[in-house]
N, C-alpha and C positions, 0 to 999 in steps of 0.2 A: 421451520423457516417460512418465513411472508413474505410474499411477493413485495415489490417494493411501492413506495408510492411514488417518491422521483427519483429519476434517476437521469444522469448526464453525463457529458465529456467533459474532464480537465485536457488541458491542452498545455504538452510543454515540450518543447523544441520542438514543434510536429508531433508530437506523436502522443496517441491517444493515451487518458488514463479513466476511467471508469471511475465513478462517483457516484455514492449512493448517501440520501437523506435519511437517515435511523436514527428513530426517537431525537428526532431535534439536534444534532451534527452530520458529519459530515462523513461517511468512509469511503476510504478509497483501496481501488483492487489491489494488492497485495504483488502479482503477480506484473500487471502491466508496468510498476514502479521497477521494478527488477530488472526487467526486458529494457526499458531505459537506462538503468545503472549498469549493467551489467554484460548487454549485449549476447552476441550468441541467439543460437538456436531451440535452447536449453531453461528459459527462466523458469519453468514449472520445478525444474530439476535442482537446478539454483537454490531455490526457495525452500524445496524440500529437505536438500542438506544442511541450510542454514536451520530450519525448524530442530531438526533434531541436535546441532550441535548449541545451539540455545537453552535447549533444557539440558544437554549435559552439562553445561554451563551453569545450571541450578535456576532457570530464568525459567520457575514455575508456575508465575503469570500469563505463560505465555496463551493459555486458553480463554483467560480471564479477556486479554487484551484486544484478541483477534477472534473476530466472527466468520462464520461464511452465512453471506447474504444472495439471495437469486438477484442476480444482476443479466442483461441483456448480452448474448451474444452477436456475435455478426450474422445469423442465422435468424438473429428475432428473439429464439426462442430464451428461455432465461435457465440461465447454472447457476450452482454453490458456487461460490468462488472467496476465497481468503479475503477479509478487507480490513481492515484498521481504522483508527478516528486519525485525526488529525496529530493527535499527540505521541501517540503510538508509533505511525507513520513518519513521524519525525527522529524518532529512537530507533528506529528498524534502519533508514536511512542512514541513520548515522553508525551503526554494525557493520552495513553494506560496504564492502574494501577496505575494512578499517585501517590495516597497515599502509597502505598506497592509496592514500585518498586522492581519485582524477577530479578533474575542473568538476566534469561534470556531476560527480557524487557532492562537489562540494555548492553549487547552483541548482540543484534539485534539493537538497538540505535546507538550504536559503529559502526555496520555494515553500517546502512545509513550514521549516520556520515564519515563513511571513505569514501565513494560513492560520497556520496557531494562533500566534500575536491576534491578528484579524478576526478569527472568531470569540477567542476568547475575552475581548474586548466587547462585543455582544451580549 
């Protein structure tokens, strides 16, 4: 793992999401999207149940798909942390509360999806 060269804030609803520049896109924390959709005190937890019930699922890309990048904590210093591109990010999102999809899963959706659009038009 490389330290990163940029790295920032996405911002949506208030609340932070961590973004990282790799090899020329765009990934984003994994976790911090979670904590958004998903609420609670738990997104680490969250995330890790869905990991595993994704590959039961046969969804064998899923290493392919998802990196952990050293990304900055609120401490400064930098962690692995799970991140996704833009594409990826937008399929993950859309797994996230599949059967009860809230407003908000479906305006965070929108959000990647415009992201996508936008970069991939670049």
């Amino acid at each position: 793992m490389r330290k990163p060269k940029a790295s920032k804030l996405a911002v949506f609803e208030g609340k932070r999401i961590l973004k990282i520049l790799h090899e020329g896109e765009w990934w984003f924390s994994i976790i911090d999207v979670v904590e958004i959709l998903v609420g609670g005190d738990r997104p680490r937890k969250y995330w890790n149940d869905l990991k595993k019930k994704l590959l039961q699922e046969g969804y064998e890309q899923l290493s392919e798909k998802i990196g952990q990048l050293k990304m900055p904590s609120t401490d400064g210093r930098f962690y692995a942390t799970d991140c996704a591109n833009t594409k990826t990010m937008f399929r993950l999102v859309q797994r996230l509360n599949q059967p009860q999809r809230t407003q908000r899963t479906q305006r965070i959706s929108r959000f990647f999806s415009a992201l996508f659009a936008f970069f991939a038009v670049k």
